[in-house]
N, C-alpha and C positions, 0 to 999 in steps of 0.2 A: 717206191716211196722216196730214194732217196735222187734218184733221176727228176722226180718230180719238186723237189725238194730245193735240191740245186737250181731246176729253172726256177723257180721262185725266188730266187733271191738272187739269182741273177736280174733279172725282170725288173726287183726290186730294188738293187743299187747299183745298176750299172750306168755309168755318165757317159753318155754319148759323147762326139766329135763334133766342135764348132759347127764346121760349116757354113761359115760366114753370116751366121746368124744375127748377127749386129744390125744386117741390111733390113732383114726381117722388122726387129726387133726399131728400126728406126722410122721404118712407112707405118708400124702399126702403133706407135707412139704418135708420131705426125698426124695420123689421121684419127685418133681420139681426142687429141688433146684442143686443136684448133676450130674443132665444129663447136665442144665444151666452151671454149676462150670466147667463140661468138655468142655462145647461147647467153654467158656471164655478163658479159659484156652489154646487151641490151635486154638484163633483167629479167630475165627465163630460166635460169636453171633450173625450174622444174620439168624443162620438155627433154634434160640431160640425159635417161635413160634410153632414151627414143634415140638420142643420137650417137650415145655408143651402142646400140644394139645396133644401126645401121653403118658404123663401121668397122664391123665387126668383119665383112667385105676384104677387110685389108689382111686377114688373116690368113686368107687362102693363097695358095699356089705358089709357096716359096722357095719349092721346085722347080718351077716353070719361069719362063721368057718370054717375052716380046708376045706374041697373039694367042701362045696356049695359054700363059697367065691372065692375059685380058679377059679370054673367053672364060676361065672359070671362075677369076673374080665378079665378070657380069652375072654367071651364074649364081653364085653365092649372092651377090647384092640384091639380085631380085628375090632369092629365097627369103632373104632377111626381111624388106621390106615389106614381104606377104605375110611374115611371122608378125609383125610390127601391126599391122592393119588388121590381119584377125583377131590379134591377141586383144588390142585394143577395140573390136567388135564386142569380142567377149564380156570385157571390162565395161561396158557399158549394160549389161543382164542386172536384174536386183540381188539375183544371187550368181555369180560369176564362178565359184570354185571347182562345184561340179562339172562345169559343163567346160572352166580349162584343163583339169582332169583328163575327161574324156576325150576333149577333141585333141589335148595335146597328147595323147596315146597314141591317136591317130596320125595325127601329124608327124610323128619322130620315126613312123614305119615310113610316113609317104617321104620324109626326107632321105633318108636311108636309101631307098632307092634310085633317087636324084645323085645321091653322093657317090654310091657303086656306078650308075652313068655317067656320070662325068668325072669318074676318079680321082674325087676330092679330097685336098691334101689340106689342113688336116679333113680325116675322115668321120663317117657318121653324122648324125642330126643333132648333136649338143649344141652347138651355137645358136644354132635354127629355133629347137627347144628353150633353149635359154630367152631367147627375142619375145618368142611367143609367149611366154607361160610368165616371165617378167613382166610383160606390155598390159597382159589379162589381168595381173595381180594387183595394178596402182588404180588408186582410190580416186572417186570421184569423176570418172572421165564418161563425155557427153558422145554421144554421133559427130560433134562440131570438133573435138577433142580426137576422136578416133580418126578423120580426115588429117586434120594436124599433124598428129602423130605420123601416118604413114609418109606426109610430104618433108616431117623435120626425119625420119629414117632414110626415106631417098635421095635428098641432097647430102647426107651425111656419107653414105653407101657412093654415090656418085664422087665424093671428093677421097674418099679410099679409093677405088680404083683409078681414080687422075692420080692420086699418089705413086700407087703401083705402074703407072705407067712412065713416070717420070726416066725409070733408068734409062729404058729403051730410047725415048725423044733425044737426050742425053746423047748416046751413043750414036744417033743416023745425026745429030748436028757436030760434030766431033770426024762424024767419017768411020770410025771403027768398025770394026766386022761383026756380025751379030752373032750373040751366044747360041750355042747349041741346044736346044729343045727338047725334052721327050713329048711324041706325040699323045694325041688323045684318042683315045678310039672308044665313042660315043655310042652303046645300047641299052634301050630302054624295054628290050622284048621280055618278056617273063615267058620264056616256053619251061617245057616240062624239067631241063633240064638246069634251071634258075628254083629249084626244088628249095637248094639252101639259103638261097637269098630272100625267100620267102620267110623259108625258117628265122630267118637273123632278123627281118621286120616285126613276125610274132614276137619275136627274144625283146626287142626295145618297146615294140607295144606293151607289152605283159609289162614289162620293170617300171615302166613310165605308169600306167595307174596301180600299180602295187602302191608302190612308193607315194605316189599324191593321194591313195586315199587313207595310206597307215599311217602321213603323216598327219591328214585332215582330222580324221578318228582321232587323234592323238591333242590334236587344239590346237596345234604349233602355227605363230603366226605368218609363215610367209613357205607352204608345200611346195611351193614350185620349185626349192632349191633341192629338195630332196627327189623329184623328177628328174630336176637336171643330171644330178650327184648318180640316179641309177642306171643312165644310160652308160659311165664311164666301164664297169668292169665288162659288161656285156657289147663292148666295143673292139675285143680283142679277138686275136685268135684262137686261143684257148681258155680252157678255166683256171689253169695256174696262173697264164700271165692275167686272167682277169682279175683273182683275187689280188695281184702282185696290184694291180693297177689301184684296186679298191682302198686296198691298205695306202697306198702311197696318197689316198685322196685324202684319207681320214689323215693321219697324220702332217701334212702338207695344208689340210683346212685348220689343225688344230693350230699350229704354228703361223699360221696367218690370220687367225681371228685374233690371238696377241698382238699382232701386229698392229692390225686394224683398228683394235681396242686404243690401243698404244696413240694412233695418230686421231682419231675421233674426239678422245677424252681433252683434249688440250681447243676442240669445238675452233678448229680452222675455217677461214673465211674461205667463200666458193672459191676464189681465185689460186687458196692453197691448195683448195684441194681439187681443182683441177689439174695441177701440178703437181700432185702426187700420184692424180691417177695416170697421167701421162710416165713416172715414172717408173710405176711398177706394171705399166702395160708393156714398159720397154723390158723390165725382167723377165715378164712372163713370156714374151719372145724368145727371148734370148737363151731361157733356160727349157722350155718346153719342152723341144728336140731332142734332147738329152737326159730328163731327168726329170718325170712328172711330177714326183714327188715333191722335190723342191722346187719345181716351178709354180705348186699349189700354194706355195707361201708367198707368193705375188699375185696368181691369180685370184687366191681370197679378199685379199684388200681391194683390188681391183672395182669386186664386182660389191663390195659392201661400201667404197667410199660414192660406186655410179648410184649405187640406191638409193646414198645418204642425200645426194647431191637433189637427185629428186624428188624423193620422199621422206623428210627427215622424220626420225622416231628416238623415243632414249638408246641412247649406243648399249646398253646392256640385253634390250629386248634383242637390238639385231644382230649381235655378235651372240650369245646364247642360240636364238632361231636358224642361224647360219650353221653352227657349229652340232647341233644335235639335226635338223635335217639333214646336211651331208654325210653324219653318220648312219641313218635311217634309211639315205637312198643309197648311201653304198653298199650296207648290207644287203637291201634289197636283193640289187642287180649280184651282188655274189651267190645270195641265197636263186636269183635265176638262172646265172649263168651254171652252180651247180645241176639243178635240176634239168636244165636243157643239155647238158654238157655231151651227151653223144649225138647232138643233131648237127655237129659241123659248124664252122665258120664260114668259110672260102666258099668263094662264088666256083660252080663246077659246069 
């Protein structure tokens, strides 16, 4: 108990090392903020979701260099825009809820897999989920609108990774010698002995429609935050660090739906608030790495000022909705990740 005890709260307040996280934290600011800037600019911010979910792209591989960063950011930006175009298939059904539910259960396994292949940093199907279950959620969209959507997510997703490739051009026009890499080593076989990785797919299947349908049952208007919210505890390697994780989301949402309250209520023009999401996309970089917890207090605002931006509603519905589905999907995924708890993490 007290071993277990200890990692928890290690898990839970411990602050990582920089890491030059600024750089991060500067491609994924640049590449929200300027797709938003166009979209504002000739009268669309409502297709704004669309295009921070496609670059979303910019968030991967801030590990990686020169062609292994390339190679996983294209991976990522194609997942995204597949998320983007199904999502918004979905969104076009009479009744859309059930059936982003189900397939986004399914989809947050098949990402999962993707992400163990190509050793995706960060890891798991949250972002991916997130595109998808977002895109299915927004009102009113046509087959003509779902076309849309997928082309304003992959030019969005394509100017994230010319972001991320920037350093590198940089440095072969300069002369400099190129950074050192870790490789990628690419498999997608499920033999008998990917037993676990199976298991961790059930793990994010199960938590993703727990969670969408206890919050559906429940009335709450926007479940897909609470899908997203259940994938985080069941994302780790244990059950301690997952409740450490879960806790750090609840707390981390709570403190950023004030925030978010805080900049909404004062009903900022697009252009501000494209500029705030550009701001606190740089925090949520910057702090990620280190400290999810508070980096949940930028990533909340984040993704309630991209919603705002496209689909405005009274700020008390969607700061309340945000703030009790994240609690919903976190317990969720703790309440799975306990019950699963001797099937293993790691891929064997």
């Amino acid at each position: 108990m007290t071993r277990a005890r200890d990692e928890f709260m290690q898990a839970l307040l411990t602050f990582g090392p920089h890491n030059s996280a600024h750089w991060v934290a500067i491609r994924a600011s640049i590449s929200t903020a300027l797709p938003l800037l166009v979209l504002v600019a000739i009268g669309h911010p409502e297709w704004g979701a669309w295009a921070a979910f496609g670059a979303f792209a910019s968030l991967y591989g801030r590990n990686r260099v020169h062609l292994t960063r390339l190679m996983m950011q294209l991976t990522a930006a194609a997942v995204m825009v597949a998320a983007v175009g199904l999502g918004s298939l979905v969104a076009t059904l009479p009744a859309p809820v059930w059936p982003m539910i189900a397939l986004g259960a399914l989809f947050a396994g098949l990402v999962s897999i993707v992400s163990d292949a190509e050793d995706w940093h960060p890891p798991g199907p949250l972002f991916a989920l997130f595109a998808f279950s977002g895109s299915a959620s927004l009102p009113d969209i046509s087959l003509a609108d779902a076309g849309l959507a997928t082309g304003v997510a992959a030019a969005s997703a394509a100017f994230a990774v010319l972001v991320g490739s920037v350093g590198t051009a940089w440095r072969r026009m300069r002369g400099l010698p190129p950074l050192e890499s870790l490789p990628v080593e690419r498999d997608y076989r499920l033999s008998a002995g990917r037993r676990v990785q199976l298991r961790r797919v059930a793990r994010y299947a199960l938590s993703v429609l727990l969670a969408g349908s206890i919050a559906t049952a429940l009335g709450i208007g926007h479940p897909y935050w609470a899908m997203v919210s259940a994938v985080v505890p069941v994302s780790t390697g244990t059950f301690v660090a997952g409740l450490a994780r879960g806790t750090q989301r609840i707390v981390g949402t709570t403190v950023g739906v004030l925030l978010a309250a805080a900049i909404l209520v004062t009903r900022p023009s697009d252009l501000v608030l494209v500029l705030m999401i550009a701001l606190v996309a740089f925090g949520t970089e910057l702090l990620v790495g280190r400290n999810y917890g508070i980096a949940m207090m930028f990533v909340t605002p984040l993704a309630l000022l991209a919603v705002h931006l496209s689909s405005p509603v009274p700020v008390e519905q969607l700061v309340v909705d945000r703030l009790v589905e994240s609690i919903v999907g976190a317990l969720v995924g703790i309440a799975v990740g306990f019950a699963t708890r001797r099937w293993g993490a790691r891929l064997v």
